[in-house]
N, C-alpha and C positions, 0 to 999 in steps of 0.2 A: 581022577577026572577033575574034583576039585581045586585039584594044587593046581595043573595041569592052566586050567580058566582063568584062577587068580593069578597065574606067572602070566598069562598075558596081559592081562591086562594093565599088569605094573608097568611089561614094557610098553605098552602103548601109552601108559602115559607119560614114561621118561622121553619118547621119541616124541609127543607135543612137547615138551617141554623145549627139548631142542630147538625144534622146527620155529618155536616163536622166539627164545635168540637168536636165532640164525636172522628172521625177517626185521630185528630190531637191530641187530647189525648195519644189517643189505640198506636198510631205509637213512640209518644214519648216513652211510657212504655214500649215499645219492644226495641225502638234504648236504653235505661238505659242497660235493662235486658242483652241485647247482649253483651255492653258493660263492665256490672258485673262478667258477664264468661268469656272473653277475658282476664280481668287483673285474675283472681284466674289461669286460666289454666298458666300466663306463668311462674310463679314460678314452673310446671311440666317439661317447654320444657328443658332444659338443662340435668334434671333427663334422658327423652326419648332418649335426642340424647346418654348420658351416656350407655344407656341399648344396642342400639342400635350397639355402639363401640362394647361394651362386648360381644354381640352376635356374630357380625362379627370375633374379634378375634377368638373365642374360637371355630369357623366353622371351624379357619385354624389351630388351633395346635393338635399337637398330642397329641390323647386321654391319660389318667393316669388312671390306675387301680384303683378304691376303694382301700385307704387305704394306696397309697403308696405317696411318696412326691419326686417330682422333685428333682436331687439330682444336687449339685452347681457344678459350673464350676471349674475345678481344674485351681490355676492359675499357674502350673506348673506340666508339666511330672518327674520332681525330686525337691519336695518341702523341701526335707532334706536338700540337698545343695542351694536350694534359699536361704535359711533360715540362712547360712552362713555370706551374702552380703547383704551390703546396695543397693538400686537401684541401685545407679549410679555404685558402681562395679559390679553388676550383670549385668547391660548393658552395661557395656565394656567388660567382658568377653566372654557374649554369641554374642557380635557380630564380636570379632575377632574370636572365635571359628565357628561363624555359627551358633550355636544352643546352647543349654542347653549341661552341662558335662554328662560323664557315669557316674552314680552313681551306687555304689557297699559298700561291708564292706570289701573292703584288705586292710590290713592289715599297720600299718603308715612305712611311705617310712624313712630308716633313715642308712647311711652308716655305722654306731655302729652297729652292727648285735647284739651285744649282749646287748644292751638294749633292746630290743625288748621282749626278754627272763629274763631281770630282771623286769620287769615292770608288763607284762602278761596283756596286755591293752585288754579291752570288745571295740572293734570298733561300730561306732557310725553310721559314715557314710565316704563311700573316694568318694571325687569330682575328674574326669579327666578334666581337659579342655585340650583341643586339637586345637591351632592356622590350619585356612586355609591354610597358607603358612607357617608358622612355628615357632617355639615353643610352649609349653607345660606347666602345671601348674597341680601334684596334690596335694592334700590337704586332711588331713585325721585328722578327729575327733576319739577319746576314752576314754570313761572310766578308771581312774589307780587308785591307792592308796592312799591316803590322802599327805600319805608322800615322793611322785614318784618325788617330784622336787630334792629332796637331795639327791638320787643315783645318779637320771638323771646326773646332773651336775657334779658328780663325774663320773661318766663316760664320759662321753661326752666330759670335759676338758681333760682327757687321749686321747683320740682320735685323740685329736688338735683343736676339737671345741674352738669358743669364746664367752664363755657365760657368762650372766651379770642379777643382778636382776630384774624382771616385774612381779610389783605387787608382788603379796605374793607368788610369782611364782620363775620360771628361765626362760632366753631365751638364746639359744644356734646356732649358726650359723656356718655355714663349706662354705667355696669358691672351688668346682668341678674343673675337668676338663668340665662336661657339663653343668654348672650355678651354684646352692647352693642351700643350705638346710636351715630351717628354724624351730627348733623344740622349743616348747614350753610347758611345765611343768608347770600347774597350779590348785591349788584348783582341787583336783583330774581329771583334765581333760587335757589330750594332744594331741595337736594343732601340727601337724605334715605336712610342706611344702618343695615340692622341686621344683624345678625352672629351665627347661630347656629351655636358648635361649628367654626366657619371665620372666617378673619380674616388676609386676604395680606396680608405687608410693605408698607405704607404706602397701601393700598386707597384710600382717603380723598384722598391728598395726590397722588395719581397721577392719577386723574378727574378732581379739579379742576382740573388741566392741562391738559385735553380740554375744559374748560368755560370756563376764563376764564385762555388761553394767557400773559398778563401782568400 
C-alpha cells in the first residue's frame, strides 16, 4: 500500500511538472502572436489619424454641390490694373491710395484732344489711383493701329510735347500746370499717364515692362 501511495505521487508530480511547461509554452505563443499584430497594425496608425483629420475638416466646411468646384480666391478686386505693376509698385500704390484704383474703360487722359480722334483707340483698361492726402495717378491702356506711333508723334510734337524714340515705339511727355503727361505709342498699344501732384521713380519705364517684356 505504501509503494502503491509513493508511485502516485511521483506521478503527480511529473504531470505538474508538465502542465507548467506546457502553460510556459502556450504564454509564450500568445506574448509572439500579440506582438506580431502590434508591428503590422502600426504602419495603419498614421493612415487613421490621417482619416480622422479628414473627417473633422470636412464636418466644418461648407458643403459643395455635386458637381460644382470651389471657385479660387481672386487676388484682386481690379486684376486688369494689377496686371499693370510689379509688386513692389503695386504696393506702393495701393498703400498711399489706401486701396486698390477705380478701374473703368475711359478713355486715355491726353491734352491733344485730337489725338484721341485720330488714333480711335479700343481701351483696354483706365487705372485711377487716388492719394489719401494727395495726388493722383491715371493710367490708361488701348488698343491703336499698328502704325499710331507716327501720327502720335506728329501731333503731339505740334502741341509742344517732347518726344523721343522707345523701342519701336515713341514717348511723348508734356510739363502741366497740375503735373505731366506721359503718352506712349507702341506696337499697336497706347500707354497713356497723367500725373497729378504724384509721380513714382520711373512709373512710365516700369509698366512698360509689364506690357512689352522685350
Amino acid at each position: 500500500m505504501r509503494r502503491v501511495a509513493w508511485t502516485g505521487e511521483v506521478g503527480v508530480a511529473r504531470i505538474g511538472g508538465r502542465n507548467s511547461f506546457m502553460a510556459w509554452v502556450v504564454g509564450l505563443g500568445s506574448a509572439a502572436v500579440v506582438a506580431a499584430l502590434v508591428v503590422l497594425a502600426i504602419p495603419a496608425i498614421p493612415a487613421g489619424i490621417q482619416m480622422l483629420g479628414d473627417t473633422l475638416r470636412s464636418s466644418t466646411s461648407a458643403p459643395v454641390a455635386q458637381g460644382e468646384t470651389v471657385a479660387p480666391q481672386p487676388v484682386s478686386s481690379t486684376p486688369l490694373c494689377q496686371g499693370l505693376y510689379t509688386e513692389a509698385l503695386w504696393a506702393e500704390l495701393t498703400q498711399r491710395a489706401g486701396g486698390v484704383p477705380v478701374q473703368d474703360a475711359s478713355a486715355p487722359r491726353v491734352s491733344a484732344t485730337t489725338l484721341e480722334a485720330s488714333l480711335a483707340p479700343e481701351v483696354t483698361v483706365s487705372c485711377t489711383f487716388t492719394g489719401i492726402n494727395t495726388g493722383s495717378i491715371v493710367t490708361t491702356v488701348a488698343k491703336v493701329d499698328a502704325d499710331a506711333a507716327r501720327l502720335a508723334r506728329s501731333t503731339l510734337e505740334t502741341a509742344g510735347y517732347a518726344c523721343g524714340d522707345f523701342g519701336d515705339g515713341v514717348r511723348c511727355r508734356l510739363a502741366t500746370a497740375e503735373g505731366s503727361e506721359d503718352q506712349v505709342i507702341r506696337d499697336g498699344t497706347w500707354l497713356a499717364s497723367v500725373f497729378t501732384g504724384w509721380h513714382p521713380d520711373r512709373y512710365t519705364e516700369r509698366v512698360a515692362l509689364q506690357l512689352w517684356p522685350s
